[in-house]
SENU-754444 format. One record per atom (N, C-alpha, C): residue number from 1; residue in one letter; chain; atom name; y, z, x. Coordinates in Angstrom, 3 decimals, m for minus. Layout:
N
> num, residu, chaine, atome, py, pz, px
> NUM, A, A, CA, Y, Z, X
...
END
This chain:
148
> num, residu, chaine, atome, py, pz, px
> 1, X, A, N, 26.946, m12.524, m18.228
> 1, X, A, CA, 27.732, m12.293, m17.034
> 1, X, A, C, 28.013, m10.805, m16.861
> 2, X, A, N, 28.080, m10.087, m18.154
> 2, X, A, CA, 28.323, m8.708, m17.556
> 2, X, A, C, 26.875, m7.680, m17.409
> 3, X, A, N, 26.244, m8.207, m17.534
> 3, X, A, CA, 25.136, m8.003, m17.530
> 3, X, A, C, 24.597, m8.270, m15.918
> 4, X, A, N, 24.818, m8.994, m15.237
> 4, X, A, CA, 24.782, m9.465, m13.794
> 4, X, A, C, 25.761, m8.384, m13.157
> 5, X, A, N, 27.098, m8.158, m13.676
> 5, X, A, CA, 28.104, m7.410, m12.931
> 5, X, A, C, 27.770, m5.641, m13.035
> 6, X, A, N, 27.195, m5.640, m14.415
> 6, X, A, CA, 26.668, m4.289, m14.147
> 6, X, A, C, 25.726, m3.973, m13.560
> 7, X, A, N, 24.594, m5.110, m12.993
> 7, X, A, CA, 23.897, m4.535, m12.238
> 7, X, A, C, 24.301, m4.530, m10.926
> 8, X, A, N, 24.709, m5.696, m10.193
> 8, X, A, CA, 25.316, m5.110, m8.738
> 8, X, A, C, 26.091, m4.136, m8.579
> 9, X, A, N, 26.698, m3.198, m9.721
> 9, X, A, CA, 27.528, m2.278, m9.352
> 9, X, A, C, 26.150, m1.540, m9.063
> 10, X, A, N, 25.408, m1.414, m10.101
> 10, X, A, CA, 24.338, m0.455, m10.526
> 10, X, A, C, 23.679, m0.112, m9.400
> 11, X, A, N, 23.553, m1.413, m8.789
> 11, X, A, CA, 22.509, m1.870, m7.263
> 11, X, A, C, 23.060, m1.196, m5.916
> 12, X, A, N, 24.580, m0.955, m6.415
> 12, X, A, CA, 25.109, m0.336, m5.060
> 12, X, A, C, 25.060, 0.802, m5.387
> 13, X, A, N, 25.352, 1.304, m6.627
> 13, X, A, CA, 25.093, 3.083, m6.491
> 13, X, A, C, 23.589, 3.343, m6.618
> 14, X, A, N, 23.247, 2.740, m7.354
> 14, X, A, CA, 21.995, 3.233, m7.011
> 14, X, A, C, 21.458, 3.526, m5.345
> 15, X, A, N, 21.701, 2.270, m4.871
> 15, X, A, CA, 21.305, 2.324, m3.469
> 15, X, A, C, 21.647, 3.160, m2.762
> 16, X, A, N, 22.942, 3.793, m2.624
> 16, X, A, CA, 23.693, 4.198, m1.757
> 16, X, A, C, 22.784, 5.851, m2.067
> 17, X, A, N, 22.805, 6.299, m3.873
> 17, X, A, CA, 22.832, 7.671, m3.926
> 17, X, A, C, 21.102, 7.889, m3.487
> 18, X, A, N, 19.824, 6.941, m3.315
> 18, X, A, CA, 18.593, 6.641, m3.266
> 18, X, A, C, 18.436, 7.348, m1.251
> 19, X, A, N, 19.642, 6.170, m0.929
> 19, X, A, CA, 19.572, 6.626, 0.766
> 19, X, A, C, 19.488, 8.125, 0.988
> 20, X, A, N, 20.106, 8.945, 0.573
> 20, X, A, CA, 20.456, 10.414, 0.630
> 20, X, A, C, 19.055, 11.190, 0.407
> 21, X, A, N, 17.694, 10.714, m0.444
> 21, X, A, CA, 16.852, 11.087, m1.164
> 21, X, A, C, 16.120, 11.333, m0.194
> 22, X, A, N, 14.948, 12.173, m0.012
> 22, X, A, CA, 13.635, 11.805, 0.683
> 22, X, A, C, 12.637, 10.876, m0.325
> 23, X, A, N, 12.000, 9.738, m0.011
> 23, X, A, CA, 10.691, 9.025, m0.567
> 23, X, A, C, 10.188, 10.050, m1.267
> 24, X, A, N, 9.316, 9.338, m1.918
> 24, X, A, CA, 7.980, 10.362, m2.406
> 24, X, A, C, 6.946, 10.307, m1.163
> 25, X, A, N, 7.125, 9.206, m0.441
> 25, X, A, CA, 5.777, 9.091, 0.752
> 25, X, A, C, 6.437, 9.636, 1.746
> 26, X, A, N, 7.574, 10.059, 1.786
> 26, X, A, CA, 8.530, 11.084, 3.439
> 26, X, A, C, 8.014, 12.095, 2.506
> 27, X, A, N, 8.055, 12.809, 1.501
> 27, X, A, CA, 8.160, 13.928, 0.943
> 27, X, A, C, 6.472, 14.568, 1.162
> 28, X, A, N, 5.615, 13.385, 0.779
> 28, X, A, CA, 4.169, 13.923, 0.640
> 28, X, A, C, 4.143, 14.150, 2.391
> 29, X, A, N, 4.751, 13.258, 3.320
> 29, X, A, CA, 4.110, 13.226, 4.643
> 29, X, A, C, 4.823, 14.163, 4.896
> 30, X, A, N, 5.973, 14.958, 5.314
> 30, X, A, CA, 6.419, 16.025, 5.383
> 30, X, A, C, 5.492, 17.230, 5.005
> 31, X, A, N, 4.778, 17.332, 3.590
> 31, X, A, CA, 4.184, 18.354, 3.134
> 31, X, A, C, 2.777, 18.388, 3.796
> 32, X, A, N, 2.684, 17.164, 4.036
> 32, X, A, CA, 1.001, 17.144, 4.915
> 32, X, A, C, 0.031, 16.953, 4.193
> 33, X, A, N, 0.344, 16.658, 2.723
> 33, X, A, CA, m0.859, 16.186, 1.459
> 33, X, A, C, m1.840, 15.175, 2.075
> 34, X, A, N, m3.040, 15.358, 1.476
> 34, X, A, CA, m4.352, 14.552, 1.432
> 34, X, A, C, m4.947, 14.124, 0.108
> 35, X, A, N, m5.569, 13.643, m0.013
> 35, X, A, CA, m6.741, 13.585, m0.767
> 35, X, A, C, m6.361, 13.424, m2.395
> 36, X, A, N, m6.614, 14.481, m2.721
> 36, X, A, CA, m6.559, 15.091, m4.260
> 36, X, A, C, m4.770, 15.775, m4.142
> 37, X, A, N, m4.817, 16.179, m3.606
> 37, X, A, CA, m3.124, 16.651, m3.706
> 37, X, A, C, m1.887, 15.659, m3.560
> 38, X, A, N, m2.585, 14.737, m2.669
> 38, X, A, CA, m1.434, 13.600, m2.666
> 38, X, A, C, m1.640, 12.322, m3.714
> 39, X, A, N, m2.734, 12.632, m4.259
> 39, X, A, CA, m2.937, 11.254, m5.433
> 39, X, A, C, m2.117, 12.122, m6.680
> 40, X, A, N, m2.197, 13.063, m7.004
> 40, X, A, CA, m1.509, 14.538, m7.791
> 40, X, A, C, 0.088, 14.470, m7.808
> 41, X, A, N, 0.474, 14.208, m6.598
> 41, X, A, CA, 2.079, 14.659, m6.116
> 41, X, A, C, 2.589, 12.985, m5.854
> 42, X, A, N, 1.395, 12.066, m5.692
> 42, X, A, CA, 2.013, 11.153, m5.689
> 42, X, A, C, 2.405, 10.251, m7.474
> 43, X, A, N, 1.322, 10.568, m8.396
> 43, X, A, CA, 1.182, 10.307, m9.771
> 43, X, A, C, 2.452, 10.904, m10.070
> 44, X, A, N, 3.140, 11.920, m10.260
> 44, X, A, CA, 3.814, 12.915, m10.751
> 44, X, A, C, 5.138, 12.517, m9.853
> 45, X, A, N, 5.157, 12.242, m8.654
> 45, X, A, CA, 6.640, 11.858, m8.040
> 45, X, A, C, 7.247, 10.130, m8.784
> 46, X, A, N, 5.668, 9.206, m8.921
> 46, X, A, CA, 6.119, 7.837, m9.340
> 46, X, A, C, 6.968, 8.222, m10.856
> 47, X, A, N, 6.359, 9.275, m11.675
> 47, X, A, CA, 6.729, 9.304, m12.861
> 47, X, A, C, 8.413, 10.074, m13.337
> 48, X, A, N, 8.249, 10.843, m12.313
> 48, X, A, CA, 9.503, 11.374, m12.379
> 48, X, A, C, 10.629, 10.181, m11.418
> 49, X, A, N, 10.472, 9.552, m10.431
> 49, X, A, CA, 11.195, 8.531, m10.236
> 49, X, A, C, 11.548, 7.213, m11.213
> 50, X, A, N, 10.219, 7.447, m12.012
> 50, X, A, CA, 10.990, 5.827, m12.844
> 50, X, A, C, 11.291, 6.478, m14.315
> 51, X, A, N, 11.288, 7.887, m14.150
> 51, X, A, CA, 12.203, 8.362, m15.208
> 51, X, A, C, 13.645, 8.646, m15.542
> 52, X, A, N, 13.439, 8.613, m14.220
> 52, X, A, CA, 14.661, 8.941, m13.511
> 52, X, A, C, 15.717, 7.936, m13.371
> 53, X, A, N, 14.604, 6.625, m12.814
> 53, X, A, CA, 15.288, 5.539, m13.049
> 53, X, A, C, 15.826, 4.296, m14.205
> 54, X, A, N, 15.138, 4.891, m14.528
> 54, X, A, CA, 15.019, 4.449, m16.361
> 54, X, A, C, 16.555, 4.870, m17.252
> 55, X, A, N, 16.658, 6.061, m17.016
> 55, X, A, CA, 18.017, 6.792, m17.418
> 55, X, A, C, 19.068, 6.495, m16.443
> 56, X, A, N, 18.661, 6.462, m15.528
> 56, X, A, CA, 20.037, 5.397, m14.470
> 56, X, A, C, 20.590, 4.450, m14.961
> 57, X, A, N, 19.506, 3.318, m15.637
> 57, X, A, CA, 19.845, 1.577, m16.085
> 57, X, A, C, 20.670, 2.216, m17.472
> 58, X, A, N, 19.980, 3.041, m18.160
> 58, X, A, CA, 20.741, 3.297, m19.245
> 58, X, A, C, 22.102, 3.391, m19.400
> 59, X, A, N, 22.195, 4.794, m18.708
> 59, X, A, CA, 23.508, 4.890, m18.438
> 59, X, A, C, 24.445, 3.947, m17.984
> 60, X, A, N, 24.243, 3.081, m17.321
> 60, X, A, CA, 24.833, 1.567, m16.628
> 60, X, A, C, 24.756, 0.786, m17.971
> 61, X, A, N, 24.378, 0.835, m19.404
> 61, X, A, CA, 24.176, 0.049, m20.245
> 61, X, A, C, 23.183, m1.041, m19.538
> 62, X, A, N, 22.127, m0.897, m19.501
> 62, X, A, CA, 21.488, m2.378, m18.529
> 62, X, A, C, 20.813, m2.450, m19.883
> 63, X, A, N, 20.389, m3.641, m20.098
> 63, X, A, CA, 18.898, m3.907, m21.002
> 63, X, A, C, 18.391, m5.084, m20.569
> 64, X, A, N, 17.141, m5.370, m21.032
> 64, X, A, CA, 16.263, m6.755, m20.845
> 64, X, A, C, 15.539, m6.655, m19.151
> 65, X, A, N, 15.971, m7.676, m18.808
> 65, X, A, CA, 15.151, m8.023, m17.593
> 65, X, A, C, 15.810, m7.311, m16.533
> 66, X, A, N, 17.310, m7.376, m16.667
> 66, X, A, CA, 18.178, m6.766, m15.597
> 66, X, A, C, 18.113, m4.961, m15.557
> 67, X, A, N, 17.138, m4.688, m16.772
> 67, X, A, CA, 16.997, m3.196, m16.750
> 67, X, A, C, 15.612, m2.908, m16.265
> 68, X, A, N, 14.503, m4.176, m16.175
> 68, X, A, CA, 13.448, m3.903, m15.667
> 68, X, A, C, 13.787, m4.365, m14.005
> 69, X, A, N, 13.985, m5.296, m13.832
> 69, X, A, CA, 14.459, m5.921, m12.642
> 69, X, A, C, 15.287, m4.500, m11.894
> 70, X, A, N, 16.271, m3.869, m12.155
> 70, X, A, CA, 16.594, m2.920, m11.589
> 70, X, A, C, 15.703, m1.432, m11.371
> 71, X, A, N, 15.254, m0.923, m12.706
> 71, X, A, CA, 14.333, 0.168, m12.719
> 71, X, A, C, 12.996, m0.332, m11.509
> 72, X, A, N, 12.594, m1.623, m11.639
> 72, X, A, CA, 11.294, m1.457, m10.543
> 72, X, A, C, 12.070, m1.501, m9.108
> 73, X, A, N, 13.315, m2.222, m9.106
> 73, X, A, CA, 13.770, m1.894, m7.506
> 73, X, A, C, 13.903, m0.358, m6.871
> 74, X, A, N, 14.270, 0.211, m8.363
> 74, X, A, CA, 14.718, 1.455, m8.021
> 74, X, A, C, 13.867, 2.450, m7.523
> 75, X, A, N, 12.578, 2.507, m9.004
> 75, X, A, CA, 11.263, 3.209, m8.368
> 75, X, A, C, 10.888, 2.653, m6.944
> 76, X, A, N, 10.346, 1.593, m6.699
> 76, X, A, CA, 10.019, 0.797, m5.109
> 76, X, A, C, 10.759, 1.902, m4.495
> 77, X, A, N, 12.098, 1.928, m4.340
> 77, X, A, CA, 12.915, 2.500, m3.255
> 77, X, A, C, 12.685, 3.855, m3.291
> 78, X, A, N, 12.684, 4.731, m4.421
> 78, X, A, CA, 12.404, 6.130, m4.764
> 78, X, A, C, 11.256, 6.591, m4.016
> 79, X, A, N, 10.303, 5.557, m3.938
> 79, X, A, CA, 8.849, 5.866, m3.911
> 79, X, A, C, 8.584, 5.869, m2.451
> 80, X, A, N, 8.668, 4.425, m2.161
> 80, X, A, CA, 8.761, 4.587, m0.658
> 80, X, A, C, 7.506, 3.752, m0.285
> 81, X, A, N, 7.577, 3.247, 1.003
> 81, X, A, CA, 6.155, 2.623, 1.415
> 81, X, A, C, 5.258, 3.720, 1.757
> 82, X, A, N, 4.105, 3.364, 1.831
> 82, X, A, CA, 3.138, 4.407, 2.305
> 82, X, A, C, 2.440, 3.885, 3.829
> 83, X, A, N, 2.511, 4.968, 4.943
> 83, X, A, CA, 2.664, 4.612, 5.672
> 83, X, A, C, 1.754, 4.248, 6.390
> 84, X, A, N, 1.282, 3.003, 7.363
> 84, X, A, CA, 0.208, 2.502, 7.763
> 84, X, A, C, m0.915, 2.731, 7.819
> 85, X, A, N, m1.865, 2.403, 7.247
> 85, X, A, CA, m3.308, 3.268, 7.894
> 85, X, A, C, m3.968, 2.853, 9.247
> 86, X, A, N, m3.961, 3.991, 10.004
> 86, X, A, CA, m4.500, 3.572, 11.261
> 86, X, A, C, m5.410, 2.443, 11.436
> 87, X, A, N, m5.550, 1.511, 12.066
> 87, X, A, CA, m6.241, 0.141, 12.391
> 87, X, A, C, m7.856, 1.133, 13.124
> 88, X, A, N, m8.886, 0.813, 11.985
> 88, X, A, CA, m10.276, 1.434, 12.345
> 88, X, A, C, m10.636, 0.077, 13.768
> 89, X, A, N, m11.011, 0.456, 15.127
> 89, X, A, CA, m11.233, 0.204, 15.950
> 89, X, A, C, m12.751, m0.948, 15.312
> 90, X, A, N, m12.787, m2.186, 16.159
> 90, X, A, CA, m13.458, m3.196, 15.992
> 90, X, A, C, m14.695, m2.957, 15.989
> 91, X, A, N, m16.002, m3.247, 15.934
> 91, X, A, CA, m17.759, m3.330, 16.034
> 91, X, A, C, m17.962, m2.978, 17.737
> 92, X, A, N, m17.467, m4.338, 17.906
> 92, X, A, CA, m17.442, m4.465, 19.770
> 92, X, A, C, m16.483, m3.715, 20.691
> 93, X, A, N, m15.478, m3.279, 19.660
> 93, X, A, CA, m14.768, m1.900, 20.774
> 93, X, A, C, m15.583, m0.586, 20.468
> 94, X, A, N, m15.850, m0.247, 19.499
> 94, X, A, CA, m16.794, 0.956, 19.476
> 94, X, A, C, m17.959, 1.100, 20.469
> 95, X, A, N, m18.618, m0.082, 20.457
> 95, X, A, CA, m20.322, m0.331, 21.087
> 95, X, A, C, m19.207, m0.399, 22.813
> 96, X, A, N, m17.835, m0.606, 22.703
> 96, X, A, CA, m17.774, m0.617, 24.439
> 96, X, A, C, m16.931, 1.160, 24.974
> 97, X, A, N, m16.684, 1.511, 23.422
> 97, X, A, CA, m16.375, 2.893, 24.112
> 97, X, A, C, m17.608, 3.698, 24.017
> 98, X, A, N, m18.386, 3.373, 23.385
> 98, X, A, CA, m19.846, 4.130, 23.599
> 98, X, A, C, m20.750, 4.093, 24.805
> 99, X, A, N, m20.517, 2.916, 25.058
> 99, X, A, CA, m21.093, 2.602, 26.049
> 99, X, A, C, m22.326, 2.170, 26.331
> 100, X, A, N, m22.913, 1.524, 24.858
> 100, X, A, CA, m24.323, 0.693, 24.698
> 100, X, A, C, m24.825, m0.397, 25.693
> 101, X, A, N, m25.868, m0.485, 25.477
> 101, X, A, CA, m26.160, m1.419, 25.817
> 101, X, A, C, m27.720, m2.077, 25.197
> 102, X, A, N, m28.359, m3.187, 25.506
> 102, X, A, CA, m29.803, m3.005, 25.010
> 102, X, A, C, m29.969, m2.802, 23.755
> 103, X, A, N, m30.873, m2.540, 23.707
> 103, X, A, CA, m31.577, m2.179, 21.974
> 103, X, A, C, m31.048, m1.454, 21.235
> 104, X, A, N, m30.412, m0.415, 22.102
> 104, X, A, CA, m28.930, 0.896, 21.261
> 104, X, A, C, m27.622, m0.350, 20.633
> 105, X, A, N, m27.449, m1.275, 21.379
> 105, X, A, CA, m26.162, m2.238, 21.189
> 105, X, A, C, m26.531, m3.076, 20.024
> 106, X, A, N, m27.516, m3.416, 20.467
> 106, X, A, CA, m27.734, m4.827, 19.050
> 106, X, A, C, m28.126, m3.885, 18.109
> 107, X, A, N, m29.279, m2.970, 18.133
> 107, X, A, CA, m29.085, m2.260, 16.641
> 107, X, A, C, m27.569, m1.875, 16.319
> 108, X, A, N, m26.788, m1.201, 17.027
> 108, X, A, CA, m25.677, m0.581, 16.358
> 108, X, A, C, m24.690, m2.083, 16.368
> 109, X, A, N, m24.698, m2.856, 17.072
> 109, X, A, CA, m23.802, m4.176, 16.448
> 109, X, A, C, m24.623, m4.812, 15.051
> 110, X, A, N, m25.726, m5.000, 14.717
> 110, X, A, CA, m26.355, m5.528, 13.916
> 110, X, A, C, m25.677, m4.324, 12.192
> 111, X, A, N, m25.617, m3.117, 12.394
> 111, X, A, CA, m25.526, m2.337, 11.313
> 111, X, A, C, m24.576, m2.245, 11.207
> 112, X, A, N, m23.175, m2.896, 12.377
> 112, X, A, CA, m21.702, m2.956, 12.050
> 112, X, A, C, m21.245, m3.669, 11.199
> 113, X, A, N, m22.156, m4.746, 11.620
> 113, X, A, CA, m21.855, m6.090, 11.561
> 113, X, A, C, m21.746, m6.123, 9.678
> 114, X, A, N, m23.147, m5.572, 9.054
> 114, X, A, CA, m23.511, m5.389, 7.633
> 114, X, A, C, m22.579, m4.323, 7.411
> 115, X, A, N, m22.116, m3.168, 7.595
> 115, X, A, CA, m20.851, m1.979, 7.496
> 115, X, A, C, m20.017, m3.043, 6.740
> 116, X, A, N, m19.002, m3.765, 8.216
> 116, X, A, CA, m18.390, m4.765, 7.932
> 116, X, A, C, m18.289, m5.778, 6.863
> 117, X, A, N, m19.296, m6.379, 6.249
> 117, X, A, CA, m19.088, m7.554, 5.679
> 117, X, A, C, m19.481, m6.838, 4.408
> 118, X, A, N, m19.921, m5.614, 4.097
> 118, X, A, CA, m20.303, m5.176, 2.863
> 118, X, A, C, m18.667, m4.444, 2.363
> 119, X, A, N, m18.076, m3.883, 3.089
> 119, X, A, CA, m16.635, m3.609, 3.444
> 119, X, A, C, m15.529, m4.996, 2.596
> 120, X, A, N, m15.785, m6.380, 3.146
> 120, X, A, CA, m15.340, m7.558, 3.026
> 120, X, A, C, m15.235, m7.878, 1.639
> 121, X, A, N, m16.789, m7.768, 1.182
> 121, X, A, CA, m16.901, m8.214, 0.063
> 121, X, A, C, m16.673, m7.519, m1.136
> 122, X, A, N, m16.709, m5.521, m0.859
> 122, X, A, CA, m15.375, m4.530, m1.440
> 122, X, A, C, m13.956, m5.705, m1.676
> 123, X, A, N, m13.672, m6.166, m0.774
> 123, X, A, CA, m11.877, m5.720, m1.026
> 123, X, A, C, m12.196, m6.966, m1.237
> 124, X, A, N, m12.874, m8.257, m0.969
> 124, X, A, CA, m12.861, m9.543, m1.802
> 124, X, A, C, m12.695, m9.694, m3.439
> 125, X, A, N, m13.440, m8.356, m3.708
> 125, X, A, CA, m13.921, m8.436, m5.203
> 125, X, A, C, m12.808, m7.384, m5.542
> 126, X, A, N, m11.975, m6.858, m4.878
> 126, X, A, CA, m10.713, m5.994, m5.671
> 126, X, A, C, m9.931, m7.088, m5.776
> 127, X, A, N, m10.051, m8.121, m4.999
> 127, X, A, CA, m8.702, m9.034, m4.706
> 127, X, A, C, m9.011, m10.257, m5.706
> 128, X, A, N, m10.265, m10.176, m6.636
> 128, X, A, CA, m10.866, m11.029, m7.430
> 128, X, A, C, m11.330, m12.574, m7.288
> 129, X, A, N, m11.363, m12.383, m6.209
> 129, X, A, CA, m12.001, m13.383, m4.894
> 129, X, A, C, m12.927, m14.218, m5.302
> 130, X, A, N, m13.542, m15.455, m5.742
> 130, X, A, CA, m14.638, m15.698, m6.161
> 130, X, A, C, m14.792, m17.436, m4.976
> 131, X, A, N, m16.426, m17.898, m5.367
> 131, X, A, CA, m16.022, m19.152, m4.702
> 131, X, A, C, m15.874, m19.905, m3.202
> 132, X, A, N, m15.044, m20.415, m2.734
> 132, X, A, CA, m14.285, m20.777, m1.550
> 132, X, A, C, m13.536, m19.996, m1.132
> 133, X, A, N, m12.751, m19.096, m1.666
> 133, X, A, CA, m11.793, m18.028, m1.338
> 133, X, A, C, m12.094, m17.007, m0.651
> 134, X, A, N, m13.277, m16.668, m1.677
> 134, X, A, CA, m14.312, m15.549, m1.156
> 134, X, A, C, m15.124, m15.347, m0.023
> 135, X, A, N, m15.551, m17.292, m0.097
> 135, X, A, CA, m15.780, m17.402, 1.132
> 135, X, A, C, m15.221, m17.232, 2.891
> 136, X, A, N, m14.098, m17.535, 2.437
> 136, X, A, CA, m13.379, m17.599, 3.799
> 136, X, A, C, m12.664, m16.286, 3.913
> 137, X, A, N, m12.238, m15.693, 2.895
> 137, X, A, CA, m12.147, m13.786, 2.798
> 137, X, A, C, m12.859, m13.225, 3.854
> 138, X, A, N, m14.585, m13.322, 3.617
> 138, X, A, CA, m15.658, m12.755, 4.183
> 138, X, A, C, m15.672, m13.381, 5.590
> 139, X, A, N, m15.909, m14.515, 5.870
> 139, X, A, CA, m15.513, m15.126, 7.370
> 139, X, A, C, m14.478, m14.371, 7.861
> 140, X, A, N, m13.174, m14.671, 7.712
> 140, X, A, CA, m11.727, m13.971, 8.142
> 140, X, A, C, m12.049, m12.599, 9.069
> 141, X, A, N, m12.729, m11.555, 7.464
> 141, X, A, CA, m12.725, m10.332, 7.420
> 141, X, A, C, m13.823, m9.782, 8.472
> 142, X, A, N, m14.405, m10.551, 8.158
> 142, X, A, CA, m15.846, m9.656, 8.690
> 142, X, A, C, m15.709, m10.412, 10.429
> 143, X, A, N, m15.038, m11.591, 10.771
> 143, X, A, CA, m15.002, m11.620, 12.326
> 143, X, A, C, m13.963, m10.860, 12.874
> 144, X, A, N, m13.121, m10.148, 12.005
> 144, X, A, CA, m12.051, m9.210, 12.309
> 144, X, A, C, m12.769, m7.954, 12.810
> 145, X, A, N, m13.181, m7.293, 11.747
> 145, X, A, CA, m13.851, m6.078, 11.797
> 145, X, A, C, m15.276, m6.081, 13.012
> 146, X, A, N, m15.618, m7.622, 12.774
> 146, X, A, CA, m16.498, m7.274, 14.204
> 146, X, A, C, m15.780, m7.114, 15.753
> 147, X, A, N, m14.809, m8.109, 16.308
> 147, X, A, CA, m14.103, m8.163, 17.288
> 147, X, A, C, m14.945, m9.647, 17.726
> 148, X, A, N, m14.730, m10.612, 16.480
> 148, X, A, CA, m14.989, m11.575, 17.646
> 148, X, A, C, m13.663, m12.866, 17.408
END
Protein backbone atom coordinates (compact mmCIF):
# COMPACT_ATOMS: atom_id res chain seq x y z
CA UNK A 1 0.00 0.00 0.00
CA UNK A 2 2.71 2.44 0.43
CA UNK A 3 4.20 1.53 -2.33
CA UNK A 4 0.93 2.50 -4.48
CA UNK A 5 0.82 5.88 -2.35
CA UNK A 6 4.27 6.71 -3.21
CA UNK A 7 3.77 6.40 -6.53
CA UNK A 8 0.73 8.63 -7.15
CA UNK A 9 2.45 11.22 -5.24
CA UNK A 10 5.49 10.40 -7.47
CA UNK A 11 3.02 10.47 -10.61
CA UNK A 12 1.93 13.94 -9.75
CA UNK A 13 5.27 15.48 -9.33
CA UNK A 14 6.68 13.92 -11.67
CA UNK A 15 4.04 15.01 -14.05
CA UNK A 16 3.56 18.34 -13.14
CA UNK A 17 7.67 19.12 -13.04
CA UNK A 18 7.86 16.91 -16.85
CA UNK A 19 5.02 19.63 -18.19
CA UNK A 20 7.54 22.56 -17.73
CA UNK A 21 10.28 20.41 -19.87
CA UNK A 22 10.65 20.54 -23.62
CA UNK A 23 10.37 16.60 -25.16
CA UNK A 24 13.32 15.27 -26.58
CA UNK A 25 11.14 15.22 -30.00
CA UNK A 26 10.03 19.35 -29.31
CA UNK A 27 13.73 19.73 -28.56
CA UNK A 28 15.18 17.79 -31.75
CA UNK A 29 12.20 19.56 -33.88
CA UNK A 30 13.02 22.94 -32.60
CA UNK A 31 16.79 22.28 -33.50
CA UNK A 32 15.82 21.05 -37.01
CA UNK A 33 17.87 17.59 -36.63
CA UNK A 34 17.81 14.90 -39.39
CA UNK A 35 19.24 11.92 -40.13
CA UNK A 36 22.44 11.05 -38.25
CA UNK A 37 22.13 13.96 -35.82
CA UNK A 38 18.77 13.20 -34.66
CA UNK A 39 19.28 9.33 -34.22
CA UNK A 40 22.66 10.88 -32.07
CA UNK A 41 20.57 13.51 -29.97
CA UNK A 42 17.81 11.30 -29.91
CA UNK A 43 20.01 8.02 -28.35
CA UNK A 44 21.66 10.43 -25.87
CA UNK A 45 18.33 12.50 -24.84
CA UNK A 46 16.42 8.74 -24.20
CA UNK A 47 19.47 8.02 -21.94
CA UNK A 48 19.78 10.95 -20.07
CA UNK A 49 15.88 10.96 -19.52
CA UNK A 50 15.63 7.51 -18.04
CA UNK A 51 18.54 8.45 -16.00
CA UNK A 52 17.12 10.91 -14.90
CA UNK A 53 14.20 9.10 -14.29
CA UNK A 54 15.57 6.33 -12.64
CA UNK A 55 16.96 8.67 -9.79
CA UNK A 56 13.49 10.29 -9.53
CA UNK A 57 11.82 6.64 -8.46
CA UNK A 58 14.74 6.42 -6.19
CA UNK A 59 14.51 9.21 -4.45
CA UNK A 60 10.58 8.53 -3.98
CA UNK A 61 11.96 5.12 -2.46
CA UNK A 62 10.00 3.24 -5.40
CA UNK A 63 11.26 -0.38 -6.10
CA UNK A 64 9.95 -3.42 -8.13
CA UNK A 65 7.37 -2.94 -10.68
CA UNK A 66 6.07 0.41 -9.32
CA UNK A 67 9.72 1.70 -10.04
CA UNK A 68 9.65 0.26 -13.53
CA UNK A 69 6.00 1.04 -14.11
CA UNK A 70 6.82 4.66 -13.16
CA UNK A 71 10.45 5.15 -14.76
CA UNK A 72 8.89 3.92 -18.31
CA UNK A 73 5.90 6.45 -17.82
CA UNK A 74 8.32 8.89 -17.07
CA UNK A 75 10.88 8.38 -19.95
CA UNK A 76 7.52 8.02 -22.51
CA UNK A 77 6.67 11.54 -21.23
CA UNK A 78 10.37 12.96 -21.20
CA UNK A 79 10.77 11.69 -24.62
CA UNK A 80 7.85 12.62 -26.31
CA UNK A 81 5.98 11.30 -29.41
CA UNK A 82 7.65 11.70 -32.59
CA UNK A 83 5.85 13.56 -34.81
CA UNK A 84 3.81 12.20 -37.79
CA UNK A 85 5.38 11.25 -40.88
CA UNK A 86 3.87 12.86 -43.71
CA UNK A 87 1.26 10.36 -45.45
CA UNK A 88 3.48 9.44 -48.94
CA UNK A 89 0.66 10.23 -51.55
CA UNK A 90 -1.10 6.91 -53.11
CA UNK A 91 0.13 4.94 -56.73
CA UNK A 92 -3.11 6.43 -58.36
CA UNK A 93 -2.74 9.96 -56.90
CA UNK A 94 0.75 10.30 -58.18
CA UNK A 95 -0.07 8.77 -61.88
CA UNK A 96 -3.16 11.61 -61.50
CA UNK A 97 -0.88 14.47 -60.49
CA UNK A 98 1.41 13.49 -63.25
CA UNK A 99 -0.81 13.28 -65.46
CA UNK A 100 -0.32 9.76 -67.26
CA UNK A 101 -1.95 8.13 -69.20
CA UNK A 102 -1.44 4.96 -71.68
CA UNK A 103 1.60 3.01 -71.62
CA UNK A 104 3.41 5.90 -69.32
CA UNK A 105 0.34 4.92 -66.65
CA UNK A 106 0.32 1.21 -66.58
CA UNK A 107 4.08 1.01 -66.67
CA UNK A 108 4.39 3.52 -63.82
CA UNK A 109 1.17 1.92 -61.95
CA UNK A 110 2.58 -1.59 -62.61
CA UNK A 111 6.23 -0.51 -60.83
CA UNK A 112 4.12 1.18 -57.95
CA UNK A 113 2.23 -1.33 -57.52
CA UNK A 114 5.70 -3.83 -56.88
CA UNK A 115 7.39 -0.37 -54.90
CA UNK A 116 4.35 -0.96 -52.80
CA UNK A 117 3.97 -4.48 -51.91
CA UNK A 118 7.82 -4.98 -51.65
CA UNK A 119 7.42 -1.94 -49.03
CA UNK A 120 4.45 -4.34 -47.34
CA UNK A 121 6.31 -7.18 -47.01
CA UNK A 122 9.41 -4.81 -45.28
CA UNK A 123 7.20 -3.85 -42.45
CA UNK A 124 5.25 -7.37 -42.49
CA UNK A 125 8.50 -9.02 -41.67
CA UNK A 126 9.53 -6.18 -38.96
CA UNK A 127 6.12 -6.84 -37.50
CA UNK A 128 7.07 -10.73 -37.67
CA UNK A 129 4.16 -11.41 -39.75
CA UNK A 130 4.12 -14.90 -41.06
CA UNK A 131 1.17 -17.07 -42.67
CA UNK A 132 -2.50 -15.62 -42.74
CA UNK A 133 -1.45 -12.50 -41.03
CA UNK A 134 1.01 -11.80 -43.48
CA UNK A 135 -1.29 -12.42 -45.76
CA UNK A 136 -3.84 -9.97 -45.15
CA UNK A 137 -0.88 -7.36 -43.94
CA UNK A 138 0.10 -7.41 -47.73
CA UNK A 139 -3.63 -7.17 -49.08
CA UNK A 140 -4.47 -4.25 -46.43
CA UNK A 141 -1.10 -2.59 -47.23
CA UNK A 142 -0.43 -2.78 -50.59
CA UNK A 143 -4.36 -1.69 -51.64
CA UNK A 144 -3.56 1.28 -49.39
CA UNK A 145 -0.43 2.35 -50.93
CA UNK A 146 -1.95 1.73 -54.32
CA UNK A 147 -5.26 3.93 -53.87
CA UNK A 148 -7.65 1.39 -54.48
Amino acid sequence: MNHLFAFAILAALTGSALADTATCNQQAADKKLAGAAMTSFMTKCEKDATAACQADAKAHSLTGAAMDSNVKKCVTTMVGTAPAAPAKPTCTTQATDKKLAGAALKSFMTKCEQDAAAACMDDGKSQKLSGAALDAHMKKCTAMAVGQ
